[in-house]
C-alpha positions as CSV (number, residue, x, y, z in Angstrom):
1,X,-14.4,7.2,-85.1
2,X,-12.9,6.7,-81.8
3,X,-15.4,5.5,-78.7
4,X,-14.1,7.3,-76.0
5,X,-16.1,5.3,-73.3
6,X,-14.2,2.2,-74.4
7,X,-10.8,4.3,-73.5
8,X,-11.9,5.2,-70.0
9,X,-10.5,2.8,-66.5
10,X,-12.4,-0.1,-66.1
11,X,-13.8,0.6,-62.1
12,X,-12.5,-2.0,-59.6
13,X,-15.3,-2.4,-56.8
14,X,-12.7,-4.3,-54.7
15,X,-9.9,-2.4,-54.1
16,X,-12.1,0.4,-52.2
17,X,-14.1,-2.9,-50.7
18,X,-11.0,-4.8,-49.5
19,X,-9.5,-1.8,-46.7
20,X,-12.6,-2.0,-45.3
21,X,-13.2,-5.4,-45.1
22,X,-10.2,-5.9,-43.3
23,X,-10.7,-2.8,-41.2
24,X,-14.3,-4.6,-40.2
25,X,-12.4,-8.0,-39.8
26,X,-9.9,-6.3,-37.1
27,X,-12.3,-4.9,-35.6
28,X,-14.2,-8.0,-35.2
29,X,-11.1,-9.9,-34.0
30,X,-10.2,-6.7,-31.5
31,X,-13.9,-7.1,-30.0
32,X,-13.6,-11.0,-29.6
33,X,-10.1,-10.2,-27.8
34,X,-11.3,-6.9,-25.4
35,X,-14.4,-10.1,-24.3
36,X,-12.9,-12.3,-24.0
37,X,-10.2,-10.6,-21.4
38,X,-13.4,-9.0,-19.7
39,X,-14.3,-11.9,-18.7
40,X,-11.0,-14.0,-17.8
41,X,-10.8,-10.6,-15.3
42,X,-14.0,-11.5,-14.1
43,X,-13.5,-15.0,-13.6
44,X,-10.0,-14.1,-12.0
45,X,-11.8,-11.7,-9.6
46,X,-14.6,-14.5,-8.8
47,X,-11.7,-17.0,-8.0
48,X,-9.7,-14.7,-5.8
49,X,-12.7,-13.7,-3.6
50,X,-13.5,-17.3,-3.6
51,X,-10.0,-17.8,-1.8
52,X,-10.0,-15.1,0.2
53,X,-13.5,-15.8,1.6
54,X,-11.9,-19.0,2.7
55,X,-8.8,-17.3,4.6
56,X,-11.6,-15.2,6.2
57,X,-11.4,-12.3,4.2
58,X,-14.9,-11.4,2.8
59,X,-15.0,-9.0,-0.1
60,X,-18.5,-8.2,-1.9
61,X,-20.0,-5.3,-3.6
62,X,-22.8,-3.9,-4.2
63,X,-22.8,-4.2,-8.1
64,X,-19.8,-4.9,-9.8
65,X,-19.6,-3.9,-13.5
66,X,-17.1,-4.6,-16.0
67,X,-16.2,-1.7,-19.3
68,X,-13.3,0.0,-20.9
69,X,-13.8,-1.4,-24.6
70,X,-11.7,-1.3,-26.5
71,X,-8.6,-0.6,-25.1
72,X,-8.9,-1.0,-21.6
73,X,-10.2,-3.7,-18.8
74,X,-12.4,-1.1,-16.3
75,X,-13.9,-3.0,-13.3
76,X,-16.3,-0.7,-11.2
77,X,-17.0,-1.7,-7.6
78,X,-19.7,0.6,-5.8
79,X,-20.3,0.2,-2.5
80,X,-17.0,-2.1,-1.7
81,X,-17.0,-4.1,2.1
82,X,-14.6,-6.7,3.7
83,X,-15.2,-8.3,6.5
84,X,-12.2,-9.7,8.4
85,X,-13.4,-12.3,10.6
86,X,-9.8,-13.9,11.5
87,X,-9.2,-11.0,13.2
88,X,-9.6,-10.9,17.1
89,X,-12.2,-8.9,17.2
90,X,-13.6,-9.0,13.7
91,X,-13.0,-6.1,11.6
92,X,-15.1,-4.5,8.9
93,X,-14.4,-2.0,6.1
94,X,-16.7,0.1,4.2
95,X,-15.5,2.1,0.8
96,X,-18.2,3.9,-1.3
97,X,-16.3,3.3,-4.8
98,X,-13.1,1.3,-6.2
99,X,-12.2,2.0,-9.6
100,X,-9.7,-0.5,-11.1
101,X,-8.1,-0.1,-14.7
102,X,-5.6,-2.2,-16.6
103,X,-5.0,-1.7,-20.2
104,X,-5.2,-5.2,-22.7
105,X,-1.6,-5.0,-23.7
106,X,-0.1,-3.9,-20.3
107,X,-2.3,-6.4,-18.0
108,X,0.9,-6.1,-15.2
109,X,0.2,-2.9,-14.3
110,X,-3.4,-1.9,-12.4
111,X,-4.3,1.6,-11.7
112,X,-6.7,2.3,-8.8
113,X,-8.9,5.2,-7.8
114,X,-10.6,4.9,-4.4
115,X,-14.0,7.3,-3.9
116,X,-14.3,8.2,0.2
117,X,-15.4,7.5,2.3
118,X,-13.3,4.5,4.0
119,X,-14.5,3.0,7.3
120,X,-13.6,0.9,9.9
121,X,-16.4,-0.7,12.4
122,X,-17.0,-3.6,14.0
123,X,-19.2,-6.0,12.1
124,X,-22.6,-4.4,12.2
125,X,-21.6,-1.2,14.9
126,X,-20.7,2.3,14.1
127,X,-17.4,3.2,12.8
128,X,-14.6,3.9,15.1
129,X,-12.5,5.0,12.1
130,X,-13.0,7.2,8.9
131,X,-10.6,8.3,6.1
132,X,-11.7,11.5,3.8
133,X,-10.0,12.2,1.2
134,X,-10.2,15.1,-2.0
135,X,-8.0,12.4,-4.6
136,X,-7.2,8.6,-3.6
137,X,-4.7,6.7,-6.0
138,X,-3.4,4.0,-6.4
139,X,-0.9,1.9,-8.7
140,X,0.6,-2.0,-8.7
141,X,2.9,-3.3,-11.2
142,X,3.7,-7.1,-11.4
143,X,1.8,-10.3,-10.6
144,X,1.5,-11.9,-7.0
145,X,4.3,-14.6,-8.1
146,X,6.8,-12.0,-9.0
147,X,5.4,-8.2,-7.2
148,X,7.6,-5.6,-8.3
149,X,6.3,-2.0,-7.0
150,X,3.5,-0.4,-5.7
151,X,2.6,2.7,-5.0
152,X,-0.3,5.1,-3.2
153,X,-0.8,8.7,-3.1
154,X,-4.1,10.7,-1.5
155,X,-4.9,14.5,-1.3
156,X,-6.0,16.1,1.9
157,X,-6.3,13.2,4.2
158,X,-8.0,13.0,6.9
159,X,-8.5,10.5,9.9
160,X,-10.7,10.9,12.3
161,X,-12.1,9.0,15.3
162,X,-15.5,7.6,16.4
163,X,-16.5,11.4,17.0
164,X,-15.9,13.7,13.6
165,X,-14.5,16.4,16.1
166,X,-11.6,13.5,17.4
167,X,-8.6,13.9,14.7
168,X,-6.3,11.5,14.6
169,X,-4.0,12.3,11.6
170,X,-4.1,14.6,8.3
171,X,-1.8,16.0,5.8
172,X,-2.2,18.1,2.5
173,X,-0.8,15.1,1.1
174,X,0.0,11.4,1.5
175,X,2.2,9.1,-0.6
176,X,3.6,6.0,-0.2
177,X,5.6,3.4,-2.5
178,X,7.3,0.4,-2.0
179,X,9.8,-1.5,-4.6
180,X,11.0,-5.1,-4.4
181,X,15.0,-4.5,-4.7
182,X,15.9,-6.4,-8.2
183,X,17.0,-10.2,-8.1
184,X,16.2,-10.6,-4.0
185,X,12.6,-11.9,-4.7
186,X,11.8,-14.5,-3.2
187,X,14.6,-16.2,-1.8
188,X,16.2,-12.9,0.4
189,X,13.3,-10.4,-0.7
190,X,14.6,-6.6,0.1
191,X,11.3,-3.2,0.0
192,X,12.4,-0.5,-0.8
193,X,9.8,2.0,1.1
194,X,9.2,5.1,0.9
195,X,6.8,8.0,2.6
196,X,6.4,11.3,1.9
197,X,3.9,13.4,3.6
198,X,3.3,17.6,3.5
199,X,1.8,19.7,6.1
200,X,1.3,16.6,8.5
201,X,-0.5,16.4,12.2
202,X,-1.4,13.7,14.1
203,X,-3.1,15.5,17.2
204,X,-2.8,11.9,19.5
205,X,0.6,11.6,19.5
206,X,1.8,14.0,21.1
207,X,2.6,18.4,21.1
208,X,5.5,17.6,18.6
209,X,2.9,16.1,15.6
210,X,0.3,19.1,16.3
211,X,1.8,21.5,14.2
212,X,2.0,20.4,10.5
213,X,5.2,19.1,9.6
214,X,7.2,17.4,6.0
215,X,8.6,14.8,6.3
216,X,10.6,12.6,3.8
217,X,11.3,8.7,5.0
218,X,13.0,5.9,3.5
219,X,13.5,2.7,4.8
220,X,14.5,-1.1,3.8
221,X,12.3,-3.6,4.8
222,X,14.2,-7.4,4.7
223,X,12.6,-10.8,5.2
224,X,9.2,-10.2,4.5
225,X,8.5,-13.4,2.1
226,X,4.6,-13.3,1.9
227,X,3.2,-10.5,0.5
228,X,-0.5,-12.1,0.2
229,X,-3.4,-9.9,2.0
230,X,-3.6,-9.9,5.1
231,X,-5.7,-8.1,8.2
232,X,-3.7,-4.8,8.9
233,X,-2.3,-6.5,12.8
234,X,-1.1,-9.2,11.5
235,X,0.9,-6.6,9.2
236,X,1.8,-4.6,11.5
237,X,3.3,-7.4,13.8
238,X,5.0,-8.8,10.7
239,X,6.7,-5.0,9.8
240,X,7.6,-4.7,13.9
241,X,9.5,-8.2,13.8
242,X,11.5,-7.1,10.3
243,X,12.5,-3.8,12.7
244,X,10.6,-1.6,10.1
245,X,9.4,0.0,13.2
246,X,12.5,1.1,14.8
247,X,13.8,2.6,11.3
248,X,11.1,4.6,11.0
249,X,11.5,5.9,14.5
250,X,14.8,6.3,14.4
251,X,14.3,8.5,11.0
252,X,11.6,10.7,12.6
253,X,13.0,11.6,16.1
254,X,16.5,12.9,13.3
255,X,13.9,15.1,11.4
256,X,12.4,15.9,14.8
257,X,15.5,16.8,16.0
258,X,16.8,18.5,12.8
259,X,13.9,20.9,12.9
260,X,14.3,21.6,16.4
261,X,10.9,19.8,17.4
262,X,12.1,17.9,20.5
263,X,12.0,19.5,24.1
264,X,15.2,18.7,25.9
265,X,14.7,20.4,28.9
266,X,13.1,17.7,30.5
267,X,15.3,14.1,29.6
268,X,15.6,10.1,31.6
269,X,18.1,8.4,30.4
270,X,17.6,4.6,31.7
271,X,19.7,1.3,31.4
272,X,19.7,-2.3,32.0
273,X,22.2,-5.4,32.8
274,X,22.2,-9.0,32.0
275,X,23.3,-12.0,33.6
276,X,27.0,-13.0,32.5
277,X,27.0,-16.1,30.4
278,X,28.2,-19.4,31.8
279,X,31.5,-19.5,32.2
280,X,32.7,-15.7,31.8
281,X,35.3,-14.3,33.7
282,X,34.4,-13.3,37.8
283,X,34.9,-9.6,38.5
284,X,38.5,-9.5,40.0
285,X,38.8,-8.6,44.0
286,X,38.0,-4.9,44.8
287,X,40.6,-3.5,47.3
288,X,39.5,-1.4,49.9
289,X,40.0,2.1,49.9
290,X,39.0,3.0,53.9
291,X,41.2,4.1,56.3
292,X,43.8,0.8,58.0
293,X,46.3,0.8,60.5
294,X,49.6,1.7,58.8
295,X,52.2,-1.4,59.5
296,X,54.5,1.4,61.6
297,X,51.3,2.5,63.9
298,X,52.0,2.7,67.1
């Protein structure tokens, strides 16, 4: 007689034990990874405001908090201020939220989402600035040894002045990017910028920025080596001394022109002169052209 229960498959505990044992292992080794990252960002962060503090560049939050297991490095600043006391005056700037988000396998590339409103004050006076916004982003590929692009977009921007009622600027929408140009970092760096805005006004300019306006502006910025933070004049005078300036003006007075914005009916035209070198040429003898005695006058 045949003993059918000797016939039947031994069970092997193990093979349904092992997949999960190693699916528990990975997971363990994943979570020691996501940590540890979490905190080298944090350290990083500590270190650069440590640096900047010492350039006189203040950043602090309110609370600071660090997420995104598993996948991603999240670091939540509520309540965001700089100070920028090697400015003349001192400037200081207010943001409610900053949102920063890098995933573990791409750390190159931070995303940003900014939470209005941004102001600008004296340190410990009212604002005499204030950016609104609907949607704030921002993105930043690279590292600050070797930048590559970055790039910033915002929805129904708004500027306005010490008074709510005084605008300065808006525009449905806002976006600005800038790329290093391949192989000219950092000996002969090259930007590539580029702005476009939709349904634009900036009422202090002028009557030709009152009614909204697209615009579309590209530009090449050379010889800007340091791309390290700094307070918004001392970018500014950088930008005017690489001529970004005059491109930019240059490219809005042709849209101007090509949408027929410009008044011509009232025009200067003005000039200048310069002394000759040192040894140019002196301007040869002018002959008269006034009325002489003829050689034949009587």
């Amino acid at each position: 007689m045949t003993d059918y229960a000797d016939l039947s498959p031994s069970r092997r505990p193990w093979l349904i034990a092992t997949p999960l044992v190693l699916v528990l292992v990975l997971a363990a080794v994943w979570s020691g990874v996501w940590y540890y990252a979490a905190r080298e960002a944090e350290a990083r962060i500590n270190d650069w405001q440590a640096q900047q503090a010492k350039a006189g560049h203040i950043f602090s939050c309110a609370s600071q908090t660090v997420g995104g297991f598993p996948f991603r490095i999240e670091v939540r600043c509520a309540d965001a201020a700089v100070e920028l006391t090697d400015t003349q005056p001192p400037v200081a700037l207010r943001l409610k939220e900053i949102l920063v988000v890098s995933q573990v396998w791409d750390p190159k590339l931070l995303i940003a989402e900014f939470t209005g409103p941004l102001t600008a004050s004296d340190p410990g006076q009212p604002p005499y600035l204030t950016a609104t916004w609907t949607l704030a982003q921002a993105s930043v590929r690279g590292t600050p040894a070797a930048p590559e692009r970055a790039s910033i977009a915002a929805d129904d921007l708004k500027l306005t002045g010490a008074a709510p009622s005084n605008s300065l600027f808006g525009a449905k929408h806002a976006e600005f990017h800038a790329r290093i140009q391949f192989g000219s970092w950092p000996h002969n760096p090259a930007v590539d910028l580029a702005v476009k805005l939709n349904a634009a006004t900036a009422q202090g300019l002028g009557p030709y920025t009152r009614d909204p306006l697209d615009a579309d502006i590209l530009a090449v910025l050379h010889g800007m080596k340091d791309l390290a933070p700094k307070p918004l004049p001392v970018w500014l005078r950088d930008w005017q001394a690489a001529g970004i300036w005059a491109g930019l003006h240059r490219t809005l007075l042709d849209r101007l022109g090509d949408a027929g914005k410009i008044d011509w009916s009232r025009a200067s035209v003005d000039g200048g002169s310069a002394a000759a070198k040192r040894g140019a040429r002196s301007p040869g003898r002018t002959r008269s052209t006034g009325a002489s005695r003829g050689r034949n006058a009587i």
